[in-house]
Biopython code that builds the backbone (N, CA, C, O; Angstrom):
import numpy as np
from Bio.PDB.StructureBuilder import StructureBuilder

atoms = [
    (1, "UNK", "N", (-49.635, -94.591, -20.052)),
    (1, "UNK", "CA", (-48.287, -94.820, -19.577)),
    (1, "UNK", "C", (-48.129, -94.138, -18.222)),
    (1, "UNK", "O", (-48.860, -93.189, -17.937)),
    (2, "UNK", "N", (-47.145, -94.614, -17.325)),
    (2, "UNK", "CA", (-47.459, -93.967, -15.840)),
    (2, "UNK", "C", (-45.734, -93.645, -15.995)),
    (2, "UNK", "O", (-45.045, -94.040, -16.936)),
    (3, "UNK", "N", (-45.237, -92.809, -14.793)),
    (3, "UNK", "CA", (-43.995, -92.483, -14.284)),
    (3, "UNK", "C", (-42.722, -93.382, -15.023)),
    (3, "UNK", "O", (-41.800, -92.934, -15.705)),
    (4, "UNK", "N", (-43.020, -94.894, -14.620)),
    (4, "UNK", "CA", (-42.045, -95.548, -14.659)),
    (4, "UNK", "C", (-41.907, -96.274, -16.325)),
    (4, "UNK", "O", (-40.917, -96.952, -16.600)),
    (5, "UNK", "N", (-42.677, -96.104, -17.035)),
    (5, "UNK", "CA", (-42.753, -96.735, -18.521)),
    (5, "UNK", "C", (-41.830, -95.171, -19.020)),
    (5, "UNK", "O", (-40.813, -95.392, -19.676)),
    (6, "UNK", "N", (-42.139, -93.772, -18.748)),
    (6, "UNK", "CA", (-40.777, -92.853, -19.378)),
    (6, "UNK", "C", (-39.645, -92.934, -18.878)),
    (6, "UNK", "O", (-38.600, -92.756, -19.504)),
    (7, "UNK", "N", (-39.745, -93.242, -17.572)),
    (7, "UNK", "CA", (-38.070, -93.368, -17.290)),
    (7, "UNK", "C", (-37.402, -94.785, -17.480)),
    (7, "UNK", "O", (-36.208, -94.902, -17.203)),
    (8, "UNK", "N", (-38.222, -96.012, -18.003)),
    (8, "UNK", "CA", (-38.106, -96.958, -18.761)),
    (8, "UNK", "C", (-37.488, -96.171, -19.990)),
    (8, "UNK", "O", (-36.284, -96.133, -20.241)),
    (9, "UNK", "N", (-38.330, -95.647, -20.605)),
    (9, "UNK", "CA", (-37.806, -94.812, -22.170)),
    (9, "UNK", "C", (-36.266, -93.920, -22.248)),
    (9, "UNK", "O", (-35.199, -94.010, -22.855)),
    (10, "UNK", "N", (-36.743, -93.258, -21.490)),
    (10, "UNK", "CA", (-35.284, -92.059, -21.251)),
    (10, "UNK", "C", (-33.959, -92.673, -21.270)),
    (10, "UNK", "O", (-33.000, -92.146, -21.835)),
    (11, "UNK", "N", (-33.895, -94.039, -20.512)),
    (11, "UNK", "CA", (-32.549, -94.588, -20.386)),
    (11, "UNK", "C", (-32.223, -95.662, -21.282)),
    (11, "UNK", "O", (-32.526, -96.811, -20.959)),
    (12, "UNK", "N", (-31.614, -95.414, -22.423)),
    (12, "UNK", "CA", (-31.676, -96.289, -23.311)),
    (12, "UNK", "C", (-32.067, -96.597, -24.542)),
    (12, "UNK", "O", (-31.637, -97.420, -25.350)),
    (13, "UNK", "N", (-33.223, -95.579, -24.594)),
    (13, "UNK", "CA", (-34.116, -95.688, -25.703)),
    (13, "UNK", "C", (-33.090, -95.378, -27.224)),
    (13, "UNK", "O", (-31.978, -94.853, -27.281)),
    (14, "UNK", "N", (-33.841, -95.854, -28.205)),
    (14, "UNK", "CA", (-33.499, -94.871, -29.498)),
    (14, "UNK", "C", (-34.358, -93.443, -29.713)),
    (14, "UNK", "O", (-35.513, -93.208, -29.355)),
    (15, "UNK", "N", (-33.283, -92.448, -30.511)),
    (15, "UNK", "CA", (-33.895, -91.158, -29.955)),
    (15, "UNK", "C", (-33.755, -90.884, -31.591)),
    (15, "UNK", "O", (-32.868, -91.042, -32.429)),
    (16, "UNK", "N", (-35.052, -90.410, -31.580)),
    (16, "UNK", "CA", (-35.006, -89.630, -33.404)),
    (16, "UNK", "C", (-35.450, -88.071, -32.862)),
    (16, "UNK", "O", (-36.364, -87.888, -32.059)),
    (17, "UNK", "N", (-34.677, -87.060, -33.420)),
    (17, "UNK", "CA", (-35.191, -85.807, -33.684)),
    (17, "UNK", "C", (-35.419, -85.353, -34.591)),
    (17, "UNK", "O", (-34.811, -85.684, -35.609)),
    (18, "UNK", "N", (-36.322, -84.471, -34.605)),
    (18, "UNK", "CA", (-36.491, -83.212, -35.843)),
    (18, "UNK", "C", (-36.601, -81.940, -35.442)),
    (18, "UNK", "O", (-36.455, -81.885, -34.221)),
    (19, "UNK", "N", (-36.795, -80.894, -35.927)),
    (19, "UNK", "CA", (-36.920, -79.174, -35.140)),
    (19, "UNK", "C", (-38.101, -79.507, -34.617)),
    (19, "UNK", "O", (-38.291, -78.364, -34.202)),
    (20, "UNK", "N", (-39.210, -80.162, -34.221)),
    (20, "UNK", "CA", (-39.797, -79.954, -33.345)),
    (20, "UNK", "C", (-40.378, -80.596, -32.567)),
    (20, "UNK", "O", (-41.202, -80.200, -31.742)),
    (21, "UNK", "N", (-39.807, -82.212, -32.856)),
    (21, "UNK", "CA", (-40.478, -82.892, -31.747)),
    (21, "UNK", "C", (-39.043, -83.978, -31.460)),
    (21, "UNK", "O", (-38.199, -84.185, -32.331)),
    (22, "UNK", "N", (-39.001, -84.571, -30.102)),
    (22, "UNK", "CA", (-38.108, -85.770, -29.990)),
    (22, "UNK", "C", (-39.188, -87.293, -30.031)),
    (22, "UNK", "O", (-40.409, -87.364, -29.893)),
    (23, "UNK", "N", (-38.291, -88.261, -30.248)),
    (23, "UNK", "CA", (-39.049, -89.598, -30.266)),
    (23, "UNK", "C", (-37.769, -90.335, -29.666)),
    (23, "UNK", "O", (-36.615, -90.548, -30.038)),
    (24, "UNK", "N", (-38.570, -90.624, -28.527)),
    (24, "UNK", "CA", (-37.782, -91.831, -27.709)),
    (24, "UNK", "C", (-38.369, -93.042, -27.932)),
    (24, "UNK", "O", (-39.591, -92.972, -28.062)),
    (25, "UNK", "N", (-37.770, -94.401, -28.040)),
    (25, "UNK", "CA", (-38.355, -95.693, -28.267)),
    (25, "UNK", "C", (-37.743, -96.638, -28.143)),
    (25, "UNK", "O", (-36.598, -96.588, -28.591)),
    (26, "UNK", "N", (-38.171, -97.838, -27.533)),
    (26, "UNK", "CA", (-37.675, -99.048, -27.649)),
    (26, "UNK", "C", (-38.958, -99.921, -27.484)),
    (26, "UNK", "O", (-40.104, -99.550, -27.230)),
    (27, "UNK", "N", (-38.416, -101.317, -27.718)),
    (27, "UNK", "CA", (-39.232, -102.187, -27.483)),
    (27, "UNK", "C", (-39.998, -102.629, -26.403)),
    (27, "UNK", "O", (-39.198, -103.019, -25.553)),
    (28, "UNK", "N", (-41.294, -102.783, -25.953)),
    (28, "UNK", "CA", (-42.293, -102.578, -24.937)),
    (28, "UNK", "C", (-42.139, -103.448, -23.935)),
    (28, "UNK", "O", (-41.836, -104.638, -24.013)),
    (29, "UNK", "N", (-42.398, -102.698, -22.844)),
    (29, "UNK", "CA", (-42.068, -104.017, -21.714)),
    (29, "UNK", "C", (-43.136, -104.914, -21.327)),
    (29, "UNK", "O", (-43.078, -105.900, -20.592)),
    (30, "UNK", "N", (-44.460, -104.235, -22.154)),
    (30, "UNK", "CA", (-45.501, -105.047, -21.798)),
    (30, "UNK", "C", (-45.580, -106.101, -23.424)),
    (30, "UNK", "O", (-45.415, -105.786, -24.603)),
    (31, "UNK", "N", (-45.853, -107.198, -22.857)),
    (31, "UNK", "CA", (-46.254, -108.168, -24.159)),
    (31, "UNK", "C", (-47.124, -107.873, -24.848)),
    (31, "UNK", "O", (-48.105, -107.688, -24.129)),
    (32, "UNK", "N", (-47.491, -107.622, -26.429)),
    (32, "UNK", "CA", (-48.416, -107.173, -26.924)),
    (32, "UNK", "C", (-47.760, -106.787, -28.529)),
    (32, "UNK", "O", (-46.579, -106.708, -28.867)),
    (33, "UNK", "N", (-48.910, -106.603, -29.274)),
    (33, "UNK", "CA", (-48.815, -106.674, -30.658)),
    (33, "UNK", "C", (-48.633, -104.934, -30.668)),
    (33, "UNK", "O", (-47.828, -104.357, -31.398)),
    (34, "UNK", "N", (-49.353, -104.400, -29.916)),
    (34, "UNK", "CA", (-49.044, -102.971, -30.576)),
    (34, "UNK", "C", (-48.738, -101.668, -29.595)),
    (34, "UNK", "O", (-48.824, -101.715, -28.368)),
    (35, "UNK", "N", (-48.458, -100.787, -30.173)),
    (35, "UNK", "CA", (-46.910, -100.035, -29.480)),
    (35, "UNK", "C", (-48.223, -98.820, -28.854)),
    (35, "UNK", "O", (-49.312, -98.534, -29.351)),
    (36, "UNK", "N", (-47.400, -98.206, -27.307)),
    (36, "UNK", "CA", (-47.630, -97.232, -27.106)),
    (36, "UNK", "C", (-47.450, -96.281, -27.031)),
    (36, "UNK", "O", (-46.355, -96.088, -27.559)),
    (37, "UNK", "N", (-47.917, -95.241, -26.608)),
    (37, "UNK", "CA", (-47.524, -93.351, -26.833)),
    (37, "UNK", "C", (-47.651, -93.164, -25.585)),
    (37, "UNK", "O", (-48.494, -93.757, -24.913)),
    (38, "UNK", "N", (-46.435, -91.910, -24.899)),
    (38, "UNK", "CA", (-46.432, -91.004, -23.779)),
    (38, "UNK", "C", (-46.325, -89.453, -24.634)),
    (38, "UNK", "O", (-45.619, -89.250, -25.622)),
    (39, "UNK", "N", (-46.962, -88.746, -24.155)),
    (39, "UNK", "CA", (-46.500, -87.398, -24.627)),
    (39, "UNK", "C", (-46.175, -86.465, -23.817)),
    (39, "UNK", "O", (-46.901, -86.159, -22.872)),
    (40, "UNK", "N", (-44.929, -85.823, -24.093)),
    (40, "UNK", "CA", (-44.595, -84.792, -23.542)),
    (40, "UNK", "C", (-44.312, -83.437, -23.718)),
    (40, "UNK", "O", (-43.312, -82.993, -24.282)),
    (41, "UNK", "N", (-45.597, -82.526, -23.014)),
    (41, "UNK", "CA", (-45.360, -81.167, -23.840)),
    (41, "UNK", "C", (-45.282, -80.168, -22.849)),
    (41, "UNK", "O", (-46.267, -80.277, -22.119)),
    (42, "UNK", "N", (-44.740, -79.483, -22.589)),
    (42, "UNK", "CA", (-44.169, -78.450, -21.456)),
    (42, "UNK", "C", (-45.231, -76.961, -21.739)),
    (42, "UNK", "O", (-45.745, -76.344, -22.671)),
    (43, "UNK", "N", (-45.139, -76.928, -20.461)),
    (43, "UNK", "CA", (-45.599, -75.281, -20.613)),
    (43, "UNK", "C", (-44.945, -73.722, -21.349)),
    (43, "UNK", "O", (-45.499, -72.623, -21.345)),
    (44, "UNK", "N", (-43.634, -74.086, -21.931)),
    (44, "UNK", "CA", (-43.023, -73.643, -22.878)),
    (44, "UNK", "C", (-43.557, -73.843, -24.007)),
    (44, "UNK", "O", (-42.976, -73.110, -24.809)),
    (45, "UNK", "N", (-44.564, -74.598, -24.648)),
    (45, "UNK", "CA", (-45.253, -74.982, -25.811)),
    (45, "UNK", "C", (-45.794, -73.966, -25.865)),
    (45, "UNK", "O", (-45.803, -73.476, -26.994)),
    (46, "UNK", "N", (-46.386, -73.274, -24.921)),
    (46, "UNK", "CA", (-47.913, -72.591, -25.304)),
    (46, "UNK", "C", (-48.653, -72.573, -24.178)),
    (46, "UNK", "O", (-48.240, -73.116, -23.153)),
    (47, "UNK", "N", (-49.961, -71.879, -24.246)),
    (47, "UNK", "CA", (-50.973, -71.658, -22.990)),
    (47, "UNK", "C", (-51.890, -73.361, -23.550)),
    (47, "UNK", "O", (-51.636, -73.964, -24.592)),
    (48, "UNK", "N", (-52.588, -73.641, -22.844)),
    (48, "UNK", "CA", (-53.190, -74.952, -22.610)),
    (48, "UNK", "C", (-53.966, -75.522, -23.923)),
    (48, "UNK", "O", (-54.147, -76.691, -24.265)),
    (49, "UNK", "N", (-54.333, -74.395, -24.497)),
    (49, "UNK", "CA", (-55.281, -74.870, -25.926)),
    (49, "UNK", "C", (-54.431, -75.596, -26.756)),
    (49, "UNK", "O", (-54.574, -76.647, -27.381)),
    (50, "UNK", "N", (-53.220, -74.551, -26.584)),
    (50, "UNK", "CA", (-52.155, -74.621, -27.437)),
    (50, "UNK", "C", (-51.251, -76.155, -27.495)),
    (50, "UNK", "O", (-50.828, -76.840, -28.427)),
    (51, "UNK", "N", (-51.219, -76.252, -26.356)),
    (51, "UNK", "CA", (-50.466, -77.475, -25.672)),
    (51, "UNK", "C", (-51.465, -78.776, -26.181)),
    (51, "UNK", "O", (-50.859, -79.671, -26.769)),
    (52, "UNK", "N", (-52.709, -78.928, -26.034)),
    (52, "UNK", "CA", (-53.785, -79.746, -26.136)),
    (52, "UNK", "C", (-54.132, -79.717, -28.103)),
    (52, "UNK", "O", (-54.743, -80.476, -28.856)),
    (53, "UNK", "N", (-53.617, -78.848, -28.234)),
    (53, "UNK", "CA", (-53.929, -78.723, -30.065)),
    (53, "UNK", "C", (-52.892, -79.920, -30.412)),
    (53, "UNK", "O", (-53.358, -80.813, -31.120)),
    (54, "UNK", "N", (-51.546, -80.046, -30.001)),
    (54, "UNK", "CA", (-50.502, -80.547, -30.222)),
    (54, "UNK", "C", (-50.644, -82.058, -29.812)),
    (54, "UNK", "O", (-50.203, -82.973, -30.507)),
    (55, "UNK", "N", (-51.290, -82.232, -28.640)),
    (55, "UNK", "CA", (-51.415, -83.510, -28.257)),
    (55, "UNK", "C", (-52.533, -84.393, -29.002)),
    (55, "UNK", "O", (-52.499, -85.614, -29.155)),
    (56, "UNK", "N", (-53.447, -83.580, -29.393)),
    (56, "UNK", "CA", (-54.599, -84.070, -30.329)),
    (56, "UNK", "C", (-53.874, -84.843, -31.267)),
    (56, "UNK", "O", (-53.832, -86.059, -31.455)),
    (57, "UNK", "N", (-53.216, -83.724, -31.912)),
    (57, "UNK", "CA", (-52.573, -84.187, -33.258)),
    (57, "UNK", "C", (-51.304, -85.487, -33.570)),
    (57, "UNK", "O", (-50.789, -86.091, -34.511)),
    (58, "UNK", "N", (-51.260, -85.415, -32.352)),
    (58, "UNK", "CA", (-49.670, -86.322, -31.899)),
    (58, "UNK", "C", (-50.305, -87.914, -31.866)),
    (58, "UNK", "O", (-49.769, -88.959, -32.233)),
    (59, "UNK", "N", (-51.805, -87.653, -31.216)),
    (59, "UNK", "CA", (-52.276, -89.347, -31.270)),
    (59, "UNK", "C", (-53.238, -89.048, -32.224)),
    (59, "UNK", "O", (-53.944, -90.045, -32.371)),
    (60, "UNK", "N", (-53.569, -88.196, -32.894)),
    (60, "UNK", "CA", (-54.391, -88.747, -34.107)),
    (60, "UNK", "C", (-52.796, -89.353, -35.018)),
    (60, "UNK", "O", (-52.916, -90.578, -34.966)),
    (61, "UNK", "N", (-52.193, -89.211, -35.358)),
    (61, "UNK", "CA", (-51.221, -89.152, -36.379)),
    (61, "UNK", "C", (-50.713, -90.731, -35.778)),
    (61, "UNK", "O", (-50.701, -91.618, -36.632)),
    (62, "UNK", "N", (-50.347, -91.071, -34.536)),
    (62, "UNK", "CA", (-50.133, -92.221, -33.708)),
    (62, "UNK", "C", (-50.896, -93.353, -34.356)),
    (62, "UNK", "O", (-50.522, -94.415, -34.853)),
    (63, "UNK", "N", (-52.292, -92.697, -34.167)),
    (63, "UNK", "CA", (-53.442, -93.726, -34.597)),
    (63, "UNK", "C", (-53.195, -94.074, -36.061)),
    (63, "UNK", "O", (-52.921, -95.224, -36.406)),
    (64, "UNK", "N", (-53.278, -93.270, -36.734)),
    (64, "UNK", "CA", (-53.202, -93.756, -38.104)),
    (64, "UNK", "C", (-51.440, -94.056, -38.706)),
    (64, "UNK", "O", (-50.958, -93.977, -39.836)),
    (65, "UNK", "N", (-51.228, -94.182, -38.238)),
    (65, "UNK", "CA", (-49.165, -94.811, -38.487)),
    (65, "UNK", "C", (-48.998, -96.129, -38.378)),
    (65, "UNK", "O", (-49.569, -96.905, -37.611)),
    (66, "UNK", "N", (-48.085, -96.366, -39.286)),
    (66, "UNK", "CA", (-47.257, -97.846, -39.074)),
    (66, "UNK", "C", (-46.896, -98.154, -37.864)),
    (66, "UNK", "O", (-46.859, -99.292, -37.397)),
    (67, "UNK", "N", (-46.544, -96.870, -37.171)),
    (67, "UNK", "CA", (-45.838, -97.212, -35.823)),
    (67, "UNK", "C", (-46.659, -98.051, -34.697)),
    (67, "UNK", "O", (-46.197, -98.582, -33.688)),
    (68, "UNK", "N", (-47.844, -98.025, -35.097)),
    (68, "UNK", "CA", (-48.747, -98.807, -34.304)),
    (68, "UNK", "C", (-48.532, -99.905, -34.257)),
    (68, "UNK", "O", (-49.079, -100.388, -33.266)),
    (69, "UNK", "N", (-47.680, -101.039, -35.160)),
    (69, "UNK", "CA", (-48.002, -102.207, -35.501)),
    (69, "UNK", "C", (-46.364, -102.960, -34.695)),
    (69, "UNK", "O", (-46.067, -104.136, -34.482)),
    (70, "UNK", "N", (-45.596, -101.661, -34.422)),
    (70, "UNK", "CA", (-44.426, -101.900, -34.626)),
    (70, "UNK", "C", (-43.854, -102.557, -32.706)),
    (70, "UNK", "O", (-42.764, -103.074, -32.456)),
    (71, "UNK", "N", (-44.723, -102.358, -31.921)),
    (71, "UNK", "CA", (-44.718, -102.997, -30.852)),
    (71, "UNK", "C", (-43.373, -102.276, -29.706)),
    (71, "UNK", "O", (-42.560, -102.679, -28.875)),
    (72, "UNK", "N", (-43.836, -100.947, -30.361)),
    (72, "UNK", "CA", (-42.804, -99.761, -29.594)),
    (72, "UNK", "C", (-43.472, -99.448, -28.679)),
    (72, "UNK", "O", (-44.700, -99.448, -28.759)),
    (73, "UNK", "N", (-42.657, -99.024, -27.319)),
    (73, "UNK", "CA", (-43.078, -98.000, -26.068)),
    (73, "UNK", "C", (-42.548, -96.555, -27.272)),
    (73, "UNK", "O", (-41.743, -96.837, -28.159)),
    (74, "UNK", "N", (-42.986, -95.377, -27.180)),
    (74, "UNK", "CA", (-42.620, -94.352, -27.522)),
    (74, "UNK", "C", (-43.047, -93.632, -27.111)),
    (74, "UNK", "O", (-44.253, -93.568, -26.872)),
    (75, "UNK", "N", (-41.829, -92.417, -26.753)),
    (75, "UNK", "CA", (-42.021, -90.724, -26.023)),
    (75, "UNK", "C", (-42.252, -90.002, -26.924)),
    (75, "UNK", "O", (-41.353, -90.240, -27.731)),
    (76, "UNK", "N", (-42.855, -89.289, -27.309)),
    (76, "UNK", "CA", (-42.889, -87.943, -27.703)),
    (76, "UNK", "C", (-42.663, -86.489, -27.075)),
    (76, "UNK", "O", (-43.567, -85.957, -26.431)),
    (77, "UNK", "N", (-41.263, -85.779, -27.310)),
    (77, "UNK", "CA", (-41.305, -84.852, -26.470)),
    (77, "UNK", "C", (-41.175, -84.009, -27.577)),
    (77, "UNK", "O", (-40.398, -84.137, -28.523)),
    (78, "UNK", "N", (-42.399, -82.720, -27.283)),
    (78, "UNK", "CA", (-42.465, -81.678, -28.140)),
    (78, "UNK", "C", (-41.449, -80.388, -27.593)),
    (78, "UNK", "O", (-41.162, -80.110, -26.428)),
    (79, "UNK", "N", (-41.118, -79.868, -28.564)),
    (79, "UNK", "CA", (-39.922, -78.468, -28.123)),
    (79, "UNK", "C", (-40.782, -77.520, -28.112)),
    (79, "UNK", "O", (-41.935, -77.548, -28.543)),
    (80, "UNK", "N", (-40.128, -76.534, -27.535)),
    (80, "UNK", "CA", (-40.821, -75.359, -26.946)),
    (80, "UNK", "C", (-40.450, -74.281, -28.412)),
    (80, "UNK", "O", (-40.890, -73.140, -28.561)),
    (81, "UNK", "N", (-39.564, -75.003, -29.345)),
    (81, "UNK", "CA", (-39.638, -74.002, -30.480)),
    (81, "UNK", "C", (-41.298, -74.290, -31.337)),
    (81, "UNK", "O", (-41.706, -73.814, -32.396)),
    (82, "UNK", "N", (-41.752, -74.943, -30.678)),
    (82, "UNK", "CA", (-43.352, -74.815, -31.017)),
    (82, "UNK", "C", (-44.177, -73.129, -30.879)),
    (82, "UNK", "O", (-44.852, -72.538, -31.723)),
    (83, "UNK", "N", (-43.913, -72.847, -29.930)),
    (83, "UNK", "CA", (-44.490, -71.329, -29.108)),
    (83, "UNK", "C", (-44.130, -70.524, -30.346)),
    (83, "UNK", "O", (-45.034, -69.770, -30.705)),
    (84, "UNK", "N", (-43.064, -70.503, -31.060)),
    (84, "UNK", "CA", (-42.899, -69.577, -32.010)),
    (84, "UNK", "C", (-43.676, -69.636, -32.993)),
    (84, "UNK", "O", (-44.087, -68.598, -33.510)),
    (85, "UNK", "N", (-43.946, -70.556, -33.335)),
    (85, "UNK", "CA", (-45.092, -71.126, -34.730)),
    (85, "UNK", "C", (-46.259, -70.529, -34.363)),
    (85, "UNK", "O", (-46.762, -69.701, -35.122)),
    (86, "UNK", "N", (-46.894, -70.873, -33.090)),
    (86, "UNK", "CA", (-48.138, -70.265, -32.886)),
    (86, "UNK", "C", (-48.231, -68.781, -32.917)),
    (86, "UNK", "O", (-49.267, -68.117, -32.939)),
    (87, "UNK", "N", (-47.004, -68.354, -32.915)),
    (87, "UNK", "CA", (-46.882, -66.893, -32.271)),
    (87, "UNK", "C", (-46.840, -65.867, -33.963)),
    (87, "UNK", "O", (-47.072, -64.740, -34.400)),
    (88, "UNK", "N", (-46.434, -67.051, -34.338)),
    (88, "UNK", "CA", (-46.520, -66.381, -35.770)),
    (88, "UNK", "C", (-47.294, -66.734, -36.443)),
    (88, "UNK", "O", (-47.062, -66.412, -37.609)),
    (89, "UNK", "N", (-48.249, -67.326, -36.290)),
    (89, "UNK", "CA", (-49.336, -68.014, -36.917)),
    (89, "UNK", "C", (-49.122, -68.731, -37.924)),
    (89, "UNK", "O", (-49.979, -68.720, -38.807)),
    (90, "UNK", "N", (-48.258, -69.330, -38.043)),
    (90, "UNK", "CA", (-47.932, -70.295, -38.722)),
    (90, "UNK", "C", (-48.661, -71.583, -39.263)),
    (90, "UNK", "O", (-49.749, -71.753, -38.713)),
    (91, "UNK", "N", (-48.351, -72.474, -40.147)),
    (91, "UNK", "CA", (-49.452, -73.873, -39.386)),
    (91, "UNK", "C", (-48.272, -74.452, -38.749)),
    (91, "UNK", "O", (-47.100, -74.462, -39.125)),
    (92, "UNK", "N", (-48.892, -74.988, -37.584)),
    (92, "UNK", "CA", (-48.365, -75.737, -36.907)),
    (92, "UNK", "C", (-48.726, -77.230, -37.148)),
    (92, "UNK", "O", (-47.947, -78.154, -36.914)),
    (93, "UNK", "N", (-50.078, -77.383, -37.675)),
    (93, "UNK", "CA", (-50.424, -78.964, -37.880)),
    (93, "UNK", "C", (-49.412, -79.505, -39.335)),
    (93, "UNK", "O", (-49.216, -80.610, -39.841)),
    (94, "UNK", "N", (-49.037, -78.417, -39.585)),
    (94, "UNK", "CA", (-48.428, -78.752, -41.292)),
    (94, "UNK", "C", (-46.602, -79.603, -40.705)),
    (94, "UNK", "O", (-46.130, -80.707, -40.973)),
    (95, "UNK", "N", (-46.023, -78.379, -39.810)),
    (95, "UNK", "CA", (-45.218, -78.653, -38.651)),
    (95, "UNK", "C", (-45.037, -80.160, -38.655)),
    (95, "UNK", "O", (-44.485, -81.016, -39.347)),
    (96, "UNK", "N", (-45.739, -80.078, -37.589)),
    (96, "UNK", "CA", (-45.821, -81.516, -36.632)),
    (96, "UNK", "C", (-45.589, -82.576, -37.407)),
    (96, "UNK", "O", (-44.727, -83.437, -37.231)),
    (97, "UNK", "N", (-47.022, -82.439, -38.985)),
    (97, "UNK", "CA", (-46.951, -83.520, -39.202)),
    (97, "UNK", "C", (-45.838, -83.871, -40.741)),
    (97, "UNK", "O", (-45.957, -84.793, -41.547)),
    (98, "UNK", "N", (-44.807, -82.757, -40.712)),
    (98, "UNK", "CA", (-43.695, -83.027, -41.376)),
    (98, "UNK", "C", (-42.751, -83.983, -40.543)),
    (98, "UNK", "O", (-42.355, -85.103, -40.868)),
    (99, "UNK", "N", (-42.505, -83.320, -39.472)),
    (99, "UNK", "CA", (-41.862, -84.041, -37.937)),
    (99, "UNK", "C", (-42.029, -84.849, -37.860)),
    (99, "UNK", "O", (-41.003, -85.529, -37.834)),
    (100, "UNK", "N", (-43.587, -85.789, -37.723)),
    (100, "UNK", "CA", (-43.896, -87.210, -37.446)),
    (100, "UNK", "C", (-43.567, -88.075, -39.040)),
    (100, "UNK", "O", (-43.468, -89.298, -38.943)),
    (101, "UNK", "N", (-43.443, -87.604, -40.115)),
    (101, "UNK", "CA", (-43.205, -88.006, -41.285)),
    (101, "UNK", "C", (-41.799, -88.709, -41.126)),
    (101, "UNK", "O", (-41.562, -89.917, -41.136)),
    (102, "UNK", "N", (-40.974, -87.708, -40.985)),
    (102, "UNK", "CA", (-39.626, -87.506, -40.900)),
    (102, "UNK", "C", (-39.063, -88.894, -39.714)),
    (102, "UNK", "O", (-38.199, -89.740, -39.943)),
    (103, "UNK", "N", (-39.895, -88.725, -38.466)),
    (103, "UNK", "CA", (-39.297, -89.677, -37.633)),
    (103, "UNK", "C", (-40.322, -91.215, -37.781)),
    (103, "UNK", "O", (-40.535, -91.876, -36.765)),
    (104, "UNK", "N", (-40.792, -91.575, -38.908)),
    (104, "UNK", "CA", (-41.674, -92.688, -39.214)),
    (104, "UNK", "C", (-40.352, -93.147, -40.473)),
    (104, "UNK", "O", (-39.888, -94.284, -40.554)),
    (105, "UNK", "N", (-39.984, -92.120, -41.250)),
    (105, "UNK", "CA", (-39.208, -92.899, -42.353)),
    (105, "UNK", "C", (-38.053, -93.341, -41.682)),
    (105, "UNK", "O", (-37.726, -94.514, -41.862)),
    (106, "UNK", "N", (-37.294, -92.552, -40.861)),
    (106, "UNK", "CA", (-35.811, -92.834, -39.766)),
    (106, "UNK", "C", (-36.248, -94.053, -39.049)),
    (106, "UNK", "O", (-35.633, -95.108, -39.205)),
    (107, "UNK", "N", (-37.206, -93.971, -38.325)),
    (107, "UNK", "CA", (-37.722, -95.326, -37.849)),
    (107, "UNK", "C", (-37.665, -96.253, -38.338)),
    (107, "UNK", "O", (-37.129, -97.129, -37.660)),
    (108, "UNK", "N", (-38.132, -96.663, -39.724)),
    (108, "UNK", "CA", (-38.242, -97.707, -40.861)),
    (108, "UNK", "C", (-36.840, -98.010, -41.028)),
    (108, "UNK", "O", (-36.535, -99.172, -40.759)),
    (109, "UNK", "N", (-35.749, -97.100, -41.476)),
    (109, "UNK", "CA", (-34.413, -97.191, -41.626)),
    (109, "UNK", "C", (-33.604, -97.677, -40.800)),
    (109, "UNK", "O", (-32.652, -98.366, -41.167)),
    (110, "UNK", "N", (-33.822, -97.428, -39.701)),
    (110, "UNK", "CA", (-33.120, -97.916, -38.461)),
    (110, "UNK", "C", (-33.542, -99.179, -38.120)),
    (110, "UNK", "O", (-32.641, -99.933, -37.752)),
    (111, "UNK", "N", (-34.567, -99.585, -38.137)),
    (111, "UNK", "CA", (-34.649, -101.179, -37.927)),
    (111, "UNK", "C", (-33.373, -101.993, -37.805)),
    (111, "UNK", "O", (-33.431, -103.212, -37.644)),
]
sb = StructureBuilder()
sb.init_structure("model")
sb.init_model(0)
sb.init_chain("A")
sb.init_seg("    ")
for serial, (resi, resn, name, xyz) in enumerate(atoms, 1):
    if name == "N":
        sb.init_residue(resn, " ", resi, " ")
    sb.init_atom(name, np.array(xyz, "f"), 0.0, 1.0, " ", f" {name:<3s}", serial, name[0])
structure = sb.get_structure()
């Protein structure tokens, strides 16, 4: 995704939250059967491993989802209440992938 496919997203989109990630989305401007991912994770996340642990997980979870089929542009913007999880050693993959749970069933609903 380049510059202009998020600020495509930002204005307009449908927005699902949870405590730790946002999901912006609408329908794709490119023709095609299946949906894409932008991710957005700030240097408030974490130092770079940290940031890159999150993004791993954001398109593995992408990859294996319904949402693939669903012929969405989608943002992912991660919160910086991430930094605390790591800081406490928390799981964070447990996190996330409550978050992506959460905004896959809202997704389904909202149709």
């Amino acid at each position: 995704m380049n510059s202009k496919d998020f600020d495509y997203l930002r204005k307009g989109a449908r927005v699902l939250s949870t405590p730790f990630l946002r999901f912006y989305y609408k329908e794709s401007r490119i023709q095609g059967s299946s949906s894409r991912i932008g991710l957005s994770v700030s240097k408030k996340v974490g130092n770079a491993v940290q940031r890159n642990v999150v993004k791993r997980f954001l398109r593995e979870n992408f990859r294996n989802s319904d949402w693939l089929e669903k012929g969405d542009d989608i943002l992912v913007v991660a919160s910086p209440r991430l930094k605390a999880l790591f800081k406490e050693k928390q799981d964070v993959k447990t996190e996330l992938r409550n978050s992506w749970s959460k905004a896959i069933e809202r997704r389904g609903a909202v149709q």
